[in-house]
PDB file of N, CA, C, O and CB in Angstrom:
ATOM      1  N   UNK A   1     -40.038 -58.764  24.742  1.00  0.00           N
ATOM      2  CA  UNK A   1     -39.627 -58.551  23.360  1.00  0.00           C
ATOM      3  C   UNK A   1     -38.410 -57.617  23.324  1.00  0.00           C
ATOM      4  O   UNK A   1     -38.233 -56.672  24.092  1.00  0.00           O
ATOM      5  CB  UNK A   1     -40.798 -57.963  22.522  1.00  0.00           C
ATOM      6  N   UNK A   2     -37.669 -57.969  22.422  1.00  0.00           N
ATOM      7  CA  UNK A   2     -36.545 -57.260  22.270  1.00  0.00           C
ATOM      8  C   UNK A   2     -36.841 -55.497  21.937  1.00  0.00           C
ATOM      9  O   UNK A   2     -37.892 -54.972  21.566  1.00  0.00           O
ATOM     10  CB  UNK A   2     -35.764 -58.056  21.086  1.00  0.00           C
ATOM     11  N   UNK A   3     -35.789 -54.993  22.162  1.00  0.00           N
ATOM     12  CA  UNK A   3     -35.963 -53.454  21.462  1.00  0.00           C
ATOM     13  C   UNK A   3     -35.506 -53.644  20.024  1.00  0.00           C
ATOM     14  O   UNK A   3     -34.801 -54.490  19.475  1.00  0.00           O
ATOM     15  CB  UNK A   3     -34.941 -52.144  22.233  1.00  0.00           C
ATOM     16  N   UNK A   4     -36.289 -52.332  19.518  1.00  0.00           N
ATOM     17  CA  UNK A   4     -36.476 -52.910  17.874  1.00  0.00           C
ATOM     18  C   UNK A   4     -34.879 -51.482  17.700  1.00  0.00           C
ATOM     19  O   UNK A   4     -34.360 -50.653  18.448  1.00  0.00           O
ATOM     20  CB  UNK A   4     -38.872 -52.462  16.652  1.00  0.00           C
ATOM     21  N   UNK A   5     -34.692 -51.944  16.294  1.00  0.00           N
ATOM     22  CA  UNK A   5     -33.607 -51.209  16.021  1.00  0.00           C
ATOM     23  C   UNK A   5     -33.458 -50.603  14.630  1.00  0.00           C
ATOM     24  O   UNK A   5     -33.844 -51.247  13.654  1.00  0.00           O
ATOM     25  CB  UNK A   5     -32.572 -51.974  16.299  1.00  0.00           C
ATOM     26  N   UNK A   6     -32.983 -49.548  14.511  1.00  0.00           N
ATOM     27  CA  UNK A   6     -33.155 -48.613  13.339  1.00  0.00           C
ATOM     28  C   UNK A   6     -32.004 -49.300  12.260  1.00  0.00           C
ATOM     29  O   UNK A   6     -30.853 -49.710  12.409  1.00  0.00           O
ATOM     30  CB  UNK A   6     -32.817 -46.816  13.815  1.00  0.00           C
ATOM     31  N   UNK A   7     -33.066 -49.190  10.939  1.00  0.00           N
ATOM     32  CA  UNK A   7     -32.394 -49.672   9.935  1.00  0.00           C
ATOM     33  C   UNK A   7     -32.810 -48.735   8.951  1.00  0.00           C
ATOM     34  O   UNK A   7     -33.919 -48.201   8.907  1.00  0.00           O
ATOM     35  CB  UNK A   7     -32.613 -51.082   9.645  1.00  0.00           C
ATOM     36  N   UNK A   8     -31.467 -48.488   7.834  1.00  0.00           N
ATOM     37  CA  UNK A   8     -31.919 -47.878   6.266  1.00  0.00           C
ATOM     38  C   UNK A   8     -33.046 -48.564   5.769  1.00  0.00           C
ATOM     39  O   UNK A   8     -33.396 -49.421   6.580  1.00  0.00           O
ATOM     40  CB  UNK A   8     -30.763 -48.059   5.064  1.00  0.00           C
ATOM     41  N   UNK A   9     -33.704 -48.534   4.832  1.00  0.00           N
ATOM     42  CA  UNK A   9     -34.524 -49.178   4.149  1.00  0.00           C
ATOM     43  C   UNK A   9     -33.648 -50.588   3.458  1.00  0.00           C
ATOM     44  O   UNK A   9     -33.955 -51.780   3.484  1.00  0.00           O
ATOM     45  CB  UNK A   9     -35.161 -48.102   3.132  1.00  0.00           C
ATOM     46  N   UNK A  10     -32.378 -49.846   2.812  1.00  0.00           N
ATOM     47  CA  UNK A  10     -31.014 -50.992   2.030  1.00  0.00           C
ATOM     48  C   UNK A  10     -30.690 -51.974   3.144  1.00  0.00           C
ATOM     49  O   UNK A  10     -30.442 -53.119   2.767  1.00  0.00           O
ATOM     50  CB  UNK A  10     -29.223 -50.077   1.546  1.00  0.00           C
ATOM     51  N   UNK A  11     -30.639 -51.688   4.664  1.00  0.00           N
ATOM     52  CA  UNK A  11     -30.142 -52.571   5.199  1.00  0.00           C
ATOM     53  C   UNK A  11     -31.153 -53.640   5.914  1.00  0.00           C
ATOM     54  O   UNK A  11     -30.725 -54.695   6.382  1.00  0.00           O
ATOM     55  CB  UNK A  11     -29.280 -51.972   5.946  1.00  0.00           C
ATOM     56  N   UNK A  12     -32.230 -53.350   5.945  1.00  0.00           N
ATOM     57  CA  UNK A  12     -33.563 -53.394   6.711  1.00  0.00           C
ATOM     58  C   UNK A  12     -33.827 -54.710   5.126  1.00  0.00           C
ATOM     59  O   UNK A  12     -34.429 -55.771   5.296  1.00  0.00           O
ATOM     60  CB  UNK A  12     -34.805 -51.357   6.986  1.00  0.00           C
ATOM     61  N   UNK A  13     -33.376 -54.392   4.073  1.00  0.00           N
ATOM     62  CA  UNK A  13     -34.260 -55.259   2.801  1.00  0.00           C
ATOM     63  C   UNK A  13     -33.277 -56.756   3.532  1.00  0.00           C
ATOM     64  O   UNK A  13     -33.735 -57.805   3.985  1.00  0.00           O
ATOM     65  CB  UNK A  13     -33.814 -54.589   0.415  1.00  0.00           C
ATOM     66  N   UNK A  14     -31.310 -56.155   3.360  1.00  0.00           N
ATOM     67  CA  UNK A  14     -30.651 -57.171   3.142  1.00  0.00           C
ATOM     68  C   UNK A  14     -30.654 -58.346   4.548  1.00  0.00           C
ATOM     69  O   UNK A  14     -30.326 -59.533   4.536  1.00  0.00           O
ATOM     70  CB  UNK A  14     -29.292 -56.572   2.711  1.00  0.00           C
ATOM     71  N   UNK A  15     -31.109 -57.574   5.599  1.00  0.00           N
ATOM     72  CA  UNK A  15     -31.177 -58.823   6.497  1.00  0.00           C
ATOM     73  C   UNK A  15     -32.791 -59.696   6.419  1.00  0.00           C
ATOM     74  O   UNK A  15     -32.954 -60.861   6.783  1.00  0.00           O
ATOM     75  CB  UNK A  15     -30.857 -58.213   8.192  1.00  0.00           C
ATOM     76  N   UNK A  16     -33.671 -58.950   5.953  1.00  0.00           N
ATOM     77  CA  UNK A  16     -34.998 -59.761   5.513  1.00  0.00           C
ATOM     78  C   UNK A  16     -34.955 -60.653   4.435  1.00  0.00           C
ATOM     79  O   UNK A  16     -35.630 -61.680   4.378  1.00  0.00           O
ATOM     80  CB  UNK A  16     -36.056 -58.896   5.136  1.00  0.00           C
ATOM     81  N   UNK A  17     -33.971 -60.176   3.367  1.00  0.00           N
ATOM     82  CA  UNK A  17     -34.053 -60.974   2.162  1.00  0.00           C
ATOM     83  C   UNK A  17     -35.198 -60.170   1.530  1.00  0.00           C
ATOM     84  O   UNK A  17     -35.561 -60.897   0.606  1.00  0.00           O
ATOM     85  CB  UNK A  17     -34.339 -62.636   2.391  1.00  0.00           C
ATOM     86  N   UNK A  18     -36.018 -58.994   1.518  1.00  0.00           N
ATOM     87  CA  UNK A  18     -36.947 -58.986   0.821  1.00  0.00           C
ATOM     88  C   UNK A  18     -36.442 -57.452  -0.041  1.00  0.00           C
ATOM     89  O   UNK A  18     -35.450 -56.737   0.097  1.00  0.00           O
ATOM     90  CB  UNK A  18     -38.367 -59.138   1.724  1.00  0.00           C
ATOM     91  N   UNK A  19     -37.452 -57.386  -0.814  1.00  0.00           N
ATOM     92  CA  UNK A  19     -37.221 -56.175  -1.472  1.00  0.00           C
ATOM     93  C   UNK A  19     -37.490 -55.096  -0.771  1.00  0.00           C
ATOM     94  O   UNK A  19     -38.329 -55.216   0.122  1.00  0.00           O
ATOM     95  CB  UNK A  19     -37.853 -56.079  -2.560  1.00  0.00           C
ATOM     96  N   UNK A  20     -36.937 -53.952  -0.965  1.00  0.00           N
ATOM     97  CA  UNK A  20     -37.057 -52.504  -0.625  1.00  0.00           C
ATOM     98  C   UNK A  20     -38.852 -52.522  -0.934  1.00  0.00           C
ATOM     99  O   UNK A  20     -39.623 -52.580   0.024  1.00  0.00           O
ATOM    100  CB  UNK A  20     -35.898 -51.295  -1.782  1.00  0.00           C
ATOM    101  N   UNK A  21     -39.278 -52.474  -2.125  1.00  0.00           N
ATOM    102  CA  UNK A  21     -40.159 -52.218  -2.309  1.00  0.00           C
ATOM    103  C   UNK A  21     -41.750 -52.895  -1.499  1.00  0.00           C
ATOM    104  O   UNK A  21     -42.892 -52.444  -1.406  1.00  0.00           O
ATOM    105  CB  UNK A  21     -39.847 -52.292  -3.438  1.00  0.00           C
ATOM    106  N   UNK A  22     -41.139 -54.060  -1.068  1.00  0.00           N
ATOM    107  CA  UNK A  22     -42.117 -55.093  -0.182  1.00  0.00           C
ATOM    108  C   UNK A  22     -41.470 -54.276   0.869  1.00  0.00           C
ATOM    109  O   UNK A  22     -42.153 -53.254   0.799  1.00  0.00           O
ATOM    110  CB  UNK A  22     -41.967 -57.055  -0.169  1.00  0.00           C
ATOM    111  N   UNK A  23     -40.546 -54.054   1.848  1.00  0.00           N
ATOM    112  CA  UNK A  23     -40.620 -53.149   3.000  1.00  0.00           C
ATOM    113  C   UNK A  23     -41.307 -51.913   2.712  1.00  0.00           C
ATOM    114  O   UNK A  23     -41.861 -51.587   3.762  1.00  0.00           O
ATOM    115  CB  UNK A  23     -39.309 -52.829   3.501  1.00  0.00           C
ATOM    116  N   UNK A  24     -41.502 -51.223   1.981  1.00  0.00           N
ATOM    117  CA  UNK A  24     -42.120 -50.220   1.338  1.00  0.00           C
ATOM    118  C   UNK A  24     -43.711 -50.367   1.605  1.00  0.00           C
ATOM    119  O   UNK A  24     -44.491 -49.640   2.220  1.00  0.00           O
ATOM    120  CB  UNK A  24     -41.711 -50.263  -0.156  1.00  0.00           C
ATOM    121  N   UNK A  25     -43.818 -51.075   1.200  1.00  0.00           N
ATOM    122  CA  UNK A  25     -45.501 -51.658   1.005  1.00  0.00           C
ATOM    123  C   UNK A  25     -45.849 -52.330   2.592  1.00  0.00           C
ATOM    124  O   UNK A  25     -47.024 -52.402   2.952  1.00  0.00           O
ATOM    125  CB  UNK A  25     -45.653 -53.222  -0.504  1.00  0.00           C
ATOM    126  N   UNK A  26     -44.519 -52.895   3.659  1.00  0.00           N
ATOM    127  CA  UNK A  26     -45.790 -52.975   4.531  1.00  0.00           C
ATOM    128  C   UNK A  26     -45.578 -51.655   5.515  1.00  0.00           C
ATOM    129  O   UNK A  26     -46.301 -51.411   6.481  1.00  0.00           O
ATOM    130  CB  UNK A  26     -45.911 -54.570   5.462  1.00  0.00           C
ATOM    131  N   UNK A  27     -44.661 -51.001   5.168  1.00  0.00           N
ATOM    132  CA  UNK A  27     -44.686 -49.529   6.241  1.00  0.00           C
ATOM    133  C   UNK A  27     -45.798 -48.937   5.683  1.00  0.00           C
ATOM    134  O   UNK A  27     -46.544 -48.368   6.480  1.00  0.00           O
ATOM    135  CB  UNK A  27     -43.249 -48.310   6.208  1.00  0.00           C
ATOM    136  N   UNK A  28     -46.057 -48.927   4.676  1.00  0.00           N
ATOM    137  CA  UNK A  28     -47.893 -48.395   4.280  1.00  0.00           C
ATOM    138  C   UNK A  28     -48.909 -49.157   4.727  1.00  0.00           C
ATOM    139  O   UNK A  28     -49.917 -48.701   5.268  1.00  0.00           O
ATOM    140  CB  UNK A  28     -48.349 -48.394   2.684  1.00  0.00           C
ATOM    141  N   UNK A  29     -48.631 -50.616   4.470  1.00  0.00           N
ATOM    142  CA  UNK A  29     -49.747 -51.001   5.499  1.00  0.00           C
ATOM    143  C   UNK A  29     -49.833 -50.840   7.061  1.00  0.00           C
ATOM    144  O   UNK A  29     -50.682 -51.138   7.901  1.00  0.00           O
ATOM    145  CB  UNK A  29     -49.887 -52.272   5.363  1.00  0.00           C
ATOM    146  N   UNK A  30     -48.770 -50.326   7.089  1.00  0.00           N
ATOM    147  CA  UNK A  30     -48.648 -50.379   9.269  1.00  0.00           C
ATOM    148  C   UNK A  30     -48.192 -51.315  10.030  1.00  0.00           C
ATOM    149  O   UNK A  30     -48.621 -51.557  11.158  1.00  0.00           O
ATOM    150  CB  UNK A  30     -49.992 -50.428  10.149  1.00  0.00           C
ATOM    151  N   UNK A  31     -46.791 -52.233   9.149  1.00  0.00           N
ATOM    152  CA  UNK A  31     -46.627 -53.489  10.193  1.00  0.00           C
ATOM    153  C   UNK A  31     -45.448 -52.844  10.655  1.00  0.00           C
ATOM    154  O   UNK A  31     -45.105 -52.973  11.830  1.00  0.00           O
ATOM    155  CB  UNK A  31     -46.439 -55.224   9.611  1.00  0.00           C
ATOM    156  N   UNK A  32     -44.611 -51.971   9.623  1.00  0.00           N
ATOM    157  CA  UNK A  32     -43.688 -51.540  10.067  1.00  0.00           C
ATOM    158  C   UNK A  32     -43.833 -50.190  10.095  1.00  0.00           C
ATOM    159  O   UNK A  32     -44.462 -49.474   9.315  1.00  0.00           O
ATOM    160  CB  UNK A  32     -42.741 -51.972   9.542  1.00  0.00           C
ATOM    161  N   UNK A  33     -42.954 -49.788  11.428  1.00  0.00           N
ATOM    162  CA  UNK A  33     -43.518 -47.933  11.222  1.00  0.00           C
ATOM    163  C   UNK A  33     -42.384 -46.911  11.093  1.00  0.00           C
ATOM    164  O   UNK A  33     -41.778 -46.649  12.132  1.00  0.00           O
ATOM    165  CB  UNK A  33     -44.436 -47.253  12.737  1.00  0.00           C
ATOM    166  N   UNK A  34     -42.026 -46.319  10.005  1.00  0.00           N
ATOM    167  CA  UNK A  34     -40.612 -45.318   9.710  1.00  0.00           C
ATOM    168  C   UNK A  34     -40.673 -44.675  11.292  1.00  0.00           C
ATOM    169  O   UNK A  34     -41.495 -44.783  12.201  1.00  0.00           O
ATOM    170  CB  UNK A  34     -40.809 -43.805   8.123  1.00  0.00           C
ATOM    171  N   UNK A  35     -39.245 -43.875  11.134  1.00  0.00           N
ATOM    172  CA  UNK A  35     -38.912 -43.568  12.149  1.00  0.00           C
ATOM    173  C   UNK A  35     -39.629 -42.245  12.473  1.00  0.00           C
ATOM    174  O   UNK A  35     -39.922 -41.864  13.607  1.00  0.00           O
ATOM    175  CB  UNK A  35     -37.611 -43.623  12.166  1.00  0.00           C
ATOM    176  N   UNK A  36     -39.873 -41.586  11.298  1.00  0.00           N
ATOM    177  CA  UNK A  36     -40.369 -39.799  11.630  1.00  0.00           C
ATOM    178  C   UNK A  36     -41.918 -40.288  10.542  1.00  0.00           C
ATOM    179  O   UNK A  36     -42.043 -40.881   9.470  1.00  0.00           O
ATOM    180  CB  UNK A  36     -38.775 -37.906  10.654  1.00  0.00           C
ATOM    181  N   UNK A  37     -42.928 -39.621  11.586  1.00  0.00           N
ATOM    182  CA  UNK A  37     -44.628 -39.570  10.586  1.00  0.00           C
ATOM    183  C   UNK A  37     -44.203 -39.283   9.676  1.00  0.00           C
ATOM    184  O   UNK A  37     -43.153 -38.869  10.168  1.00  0.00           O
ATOM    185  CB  UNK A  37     -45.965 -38.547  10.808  1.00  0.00           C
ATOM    186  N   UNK A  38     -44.043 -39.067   8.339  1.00  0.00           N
ATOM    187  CA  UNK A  38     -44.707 -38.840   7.076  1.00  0.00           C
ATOM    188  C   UNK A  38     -45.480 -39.886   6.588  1.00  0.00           C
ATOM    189  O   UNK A  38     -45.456 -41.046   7.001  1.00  0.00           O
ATOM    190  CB  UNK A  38     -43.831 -38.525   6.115  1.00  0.00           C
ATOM    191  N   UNK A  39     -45.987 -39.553   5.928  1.00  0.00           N
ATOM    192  CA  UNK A  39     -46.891 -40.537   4.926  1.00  0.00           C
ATOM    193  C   UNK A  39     -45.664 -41.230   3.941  1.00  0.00           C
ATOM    194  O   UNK A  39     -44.717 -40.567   3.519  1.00  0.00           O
ATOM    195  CB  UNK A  39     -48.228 -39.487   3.821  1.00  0.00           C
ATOM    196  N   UNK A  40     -45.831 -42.459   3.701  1.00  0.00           N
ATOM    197  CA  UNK A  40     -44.984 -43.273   2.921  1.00  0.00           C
ATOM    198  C   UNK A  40     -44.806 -42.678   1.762  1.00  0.00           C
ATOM    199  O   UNK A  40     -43.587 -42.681   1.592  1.00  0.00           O
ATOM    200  CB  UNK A  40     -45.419 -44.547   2.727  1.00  0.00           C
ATOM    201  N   UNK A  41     -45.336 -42.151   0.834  1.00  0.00           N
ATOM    202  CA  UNK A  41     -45.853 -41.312  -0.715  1.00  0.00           C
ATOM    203  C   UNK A  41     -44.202 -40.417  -0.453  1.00  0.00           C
ATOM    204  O   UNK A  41     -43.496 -40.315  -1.456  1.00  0.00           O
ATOM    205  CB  UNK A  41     -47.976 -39.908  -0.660  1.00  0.00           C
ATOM    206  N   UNK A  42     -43.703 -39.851   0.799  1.00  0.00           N
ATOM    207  CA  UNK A  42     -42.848 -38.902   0.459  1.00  0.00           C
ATOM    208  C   UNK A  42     -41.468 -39.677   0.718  1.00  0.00           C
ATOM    209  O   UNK A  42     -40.394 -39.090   0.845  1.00  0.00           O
ATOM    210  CB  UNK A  42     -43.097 -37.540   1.276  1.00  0.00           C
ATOM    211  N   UNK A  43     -41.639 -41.174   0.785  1.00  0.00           N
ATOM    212  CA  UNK A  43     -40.549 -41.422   1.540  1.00  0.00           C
ATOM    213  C   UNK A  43     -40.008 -42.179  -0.018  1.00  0.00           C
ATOM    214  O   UNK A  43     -39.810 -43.392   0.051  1.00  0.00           O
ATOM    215  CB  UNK A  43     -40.779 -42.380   3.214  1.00  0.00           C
ATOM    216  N   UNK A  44     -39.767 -41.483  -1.418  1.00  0.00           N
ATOM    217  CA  UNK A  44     -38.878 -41.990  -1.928  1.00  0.00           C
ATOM    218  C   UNK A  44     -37.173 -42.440  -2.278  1.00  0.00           C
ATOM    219  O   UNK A  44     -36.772 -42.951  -3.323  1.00  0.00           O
ATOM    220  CB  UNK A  44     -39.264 -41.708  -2.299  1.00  0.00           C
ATOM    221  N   UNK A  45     -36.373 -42.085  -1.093  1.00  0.00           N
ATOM    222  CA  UNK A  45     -35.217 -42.496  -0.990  1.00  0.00           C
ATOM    223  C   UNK A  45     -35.121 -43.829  -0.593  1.00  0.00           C
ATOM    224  O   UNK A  45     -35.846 -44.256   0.305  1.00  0.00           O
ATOM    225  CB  UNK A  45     -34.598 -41.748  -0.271  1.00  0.00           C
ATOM    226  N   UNK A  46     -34.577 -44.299  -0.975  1.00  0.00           N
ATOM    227  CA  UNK A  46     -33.964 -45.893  -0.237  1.00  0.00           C
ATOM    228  C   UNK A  46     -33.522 -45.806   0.654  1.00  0.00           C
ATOM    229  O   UNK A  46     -33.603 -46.660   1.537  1.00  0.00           O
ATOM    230  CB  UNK A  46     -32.991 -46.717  -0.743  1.00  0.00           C
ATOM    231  N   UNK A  47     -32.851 -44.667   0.744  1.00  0.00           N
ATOM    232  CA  UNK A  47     -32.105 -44.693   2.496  1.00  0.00           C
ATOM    233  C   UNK A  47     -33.476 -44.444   3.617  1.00  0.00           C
ATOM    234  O   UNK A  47     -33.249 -43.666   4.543  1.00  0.00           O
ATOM    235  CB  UNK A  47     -30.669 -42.956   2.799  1.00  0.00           C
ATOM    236  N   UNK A  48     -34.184 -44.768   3.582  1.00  0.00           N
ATOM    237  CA  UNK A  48     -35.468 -44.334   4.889  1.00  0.00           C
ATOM    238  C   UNK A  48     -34.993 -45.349   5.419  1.00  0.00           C
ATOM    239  O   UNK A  48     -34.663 -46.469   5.030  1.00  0.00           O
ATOM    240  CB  UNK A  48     -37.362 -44.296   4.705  1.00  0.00           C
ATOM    241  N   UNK A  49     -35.012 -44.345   7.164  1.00  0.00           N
ATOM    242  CA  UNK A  49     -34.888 -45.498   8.142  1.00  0.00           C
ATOM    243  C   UNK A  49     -36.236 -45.964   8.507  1.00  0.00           C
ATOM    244  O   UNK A  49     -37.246 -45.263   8.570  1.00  0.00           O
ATOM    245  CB  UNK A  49     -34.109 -45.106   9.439  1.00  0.00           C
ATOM    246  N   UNK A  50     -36.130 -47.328   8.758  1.00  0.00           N
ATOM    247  CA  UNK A  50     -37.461 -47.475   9.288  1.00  0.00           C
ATOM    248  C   UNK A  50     -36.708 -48.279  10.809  1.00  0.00           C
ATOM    249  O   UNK A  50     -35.547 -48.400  11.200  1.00  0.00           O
ATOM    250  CB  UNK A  50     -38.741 -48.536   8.078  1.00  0.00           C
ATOM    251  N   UNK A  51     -38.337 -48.798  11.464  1.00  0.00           N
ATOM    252  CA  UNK A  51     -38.369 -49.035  12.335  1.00  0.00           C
ATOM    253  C   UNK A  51     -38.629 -50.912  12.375  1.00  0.00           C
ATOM    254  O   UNK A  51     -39.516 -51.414  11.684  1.00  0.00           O
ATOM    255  CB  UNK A  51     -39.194 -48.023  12.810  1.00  0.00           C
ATOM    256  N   UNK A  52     -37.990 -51.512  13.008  1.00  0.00           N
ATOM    257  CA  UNK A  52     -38.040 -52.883  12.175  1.00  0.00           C
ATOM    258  C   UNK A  52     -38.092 -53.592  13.900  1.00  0.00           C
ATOM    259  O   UNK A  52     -37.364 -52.937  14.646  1.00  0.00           O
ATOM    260  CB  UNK A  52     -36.319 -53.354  10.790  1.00  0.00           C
ATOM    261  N   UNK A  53     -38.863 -54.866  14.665  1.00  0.00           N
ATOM    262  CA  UNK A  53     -39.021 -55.277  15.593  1.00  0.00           C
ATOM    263  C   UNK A  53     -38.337 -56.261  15.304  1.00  0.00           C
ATOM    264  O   UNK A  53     -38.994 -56.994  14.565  1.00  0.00           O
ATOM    265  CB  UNK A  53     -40.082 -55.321  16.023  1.00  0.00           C
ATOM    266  N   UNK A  54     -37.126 -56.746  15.555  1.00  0.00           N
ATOM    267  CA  UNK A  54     -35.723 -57.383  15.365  1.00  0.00           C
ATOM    268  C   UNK A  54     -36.145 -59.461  15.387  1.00  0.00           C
ATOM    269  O   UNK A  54     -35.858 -60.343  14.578  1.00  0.00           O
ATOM    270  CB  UNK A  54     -34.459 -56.649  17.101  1.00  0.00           C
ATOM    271  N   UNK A  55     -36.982 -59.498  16.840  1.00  0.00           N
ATOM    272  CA  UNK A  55     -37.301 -60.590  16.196  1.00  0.00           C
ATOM    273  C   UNK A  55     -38.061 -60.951  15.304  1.00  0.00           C
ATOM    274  O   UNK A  55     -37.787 -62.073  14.878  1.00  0.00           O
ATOM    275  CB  UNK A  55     -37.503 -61.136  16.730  1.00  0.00           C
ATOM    276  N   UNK A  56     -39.049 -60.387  14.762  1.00  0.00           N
ATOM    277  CA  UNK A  56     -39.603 -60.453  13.844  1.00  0.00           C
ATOM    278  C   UNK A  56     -39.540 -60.933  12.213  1.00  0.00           C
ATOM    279  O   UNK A  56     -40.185 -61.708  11.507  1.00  0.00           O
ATOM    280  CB  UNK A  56     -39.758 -59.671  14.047  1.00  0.00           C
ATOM    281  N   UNK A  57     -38.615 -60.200  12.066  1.00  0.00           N
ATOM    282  CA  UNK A  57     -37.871 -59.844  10.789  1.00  0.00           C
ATOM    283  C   UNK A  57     -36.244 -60.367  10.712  1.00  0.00           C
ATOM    284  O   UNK A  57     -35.314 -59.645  10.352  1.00  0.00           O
ATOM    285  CB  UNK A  57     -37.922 -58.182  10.670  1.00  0.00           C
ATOM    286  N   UNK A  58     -36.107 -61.983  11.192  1.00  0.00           N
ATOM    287  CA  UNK A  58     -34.686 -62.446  11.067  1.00  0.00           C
ATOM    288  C   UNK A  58     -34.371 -62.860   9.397  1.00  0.00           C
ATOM    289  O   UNK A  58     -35.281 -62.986   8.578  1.00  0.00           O
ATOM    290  CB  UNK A  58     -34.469 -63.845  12.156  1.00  0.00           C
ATOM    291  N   UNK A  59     -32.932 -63.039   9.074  1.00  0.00           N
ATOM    292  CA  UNK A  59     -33.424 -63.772   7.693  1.00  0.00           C
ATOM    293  C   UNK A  59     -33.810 -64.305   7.346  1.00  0.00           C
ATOM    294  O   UNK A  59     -33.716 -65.434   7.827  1.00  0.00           O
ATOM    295  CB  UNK A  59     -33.213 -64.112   7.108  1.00  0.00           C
ATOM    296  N   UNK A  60     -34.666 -64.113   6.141  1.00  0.00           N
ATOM    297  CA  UNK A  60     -35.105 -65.221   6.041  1.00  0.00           C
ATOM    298  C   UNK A  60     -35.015 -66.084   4.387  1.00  0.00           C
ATOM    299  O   UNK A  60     -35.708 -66.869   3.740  1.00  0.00           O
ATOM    300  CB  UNK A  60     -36.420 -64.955   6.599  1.00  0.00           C
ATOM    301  N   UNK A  61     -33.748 -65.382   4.250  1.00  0.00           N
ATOM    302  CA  UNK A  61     -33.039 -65.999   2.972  1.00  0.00           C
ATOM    303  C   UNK A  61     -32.608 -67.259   2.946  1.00  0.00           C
ATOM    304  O   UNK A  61     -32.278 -67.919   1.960  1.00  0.00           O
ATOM    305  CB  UNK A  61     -31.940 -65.359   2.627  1.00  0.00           C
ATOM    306  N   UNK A  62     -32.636 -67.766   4.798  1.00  0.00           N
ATOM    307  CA  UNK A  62     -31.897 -69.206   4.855  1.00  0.00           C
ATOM    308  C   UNK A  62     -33.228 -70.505   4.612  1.00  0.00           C
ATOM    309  O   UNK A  62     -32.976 -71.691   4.400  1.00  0.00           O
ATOM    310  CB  UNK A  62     -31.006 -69.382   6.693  1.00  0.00           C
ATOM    311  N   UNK A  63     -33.991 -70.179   4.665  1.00  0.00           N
ATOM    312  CA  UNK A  63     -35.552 -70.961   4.947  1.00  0.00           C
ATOM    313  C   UNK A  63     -35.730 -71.491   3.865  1.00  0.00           C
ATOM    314  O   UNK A  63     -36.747 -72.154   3.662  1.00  0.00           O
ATOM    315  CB  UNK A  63     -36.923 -70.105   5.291  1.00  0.00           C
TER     316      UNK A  63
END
């Protein structure tokens, strides 16, 4: 598997196609894991980097 690679939350939405707020919701569920522990509750900036497993998460705006 590839190495995963750090993304803003803004840039992490625009290559998924999904909303900030659906990346939001699965770093609380645990599919994706921010870069530094906090609990998701404090992570209200948009800019949070998270941690994103590259193949995983290609676009999928083209589908």
């Amino acid at each position: 598997m590839q190495e995963g690679k750090i993304f803003t939350l803004k840039e992490a939405a625009d290559i998924t196609g999904q909303s900030t707020k659906t990346l939001q919701r699965k770093v609380k569920e645990g599919k994706l894991k921010p870069v530094w522990g906090k609990k998701i509750e404090h992570f209200e900036d948009r800019e949070l980097d998270i941690y994103m497993k590259t193949p995983e998460y290609k676009n999928r705006r083209n589908k």
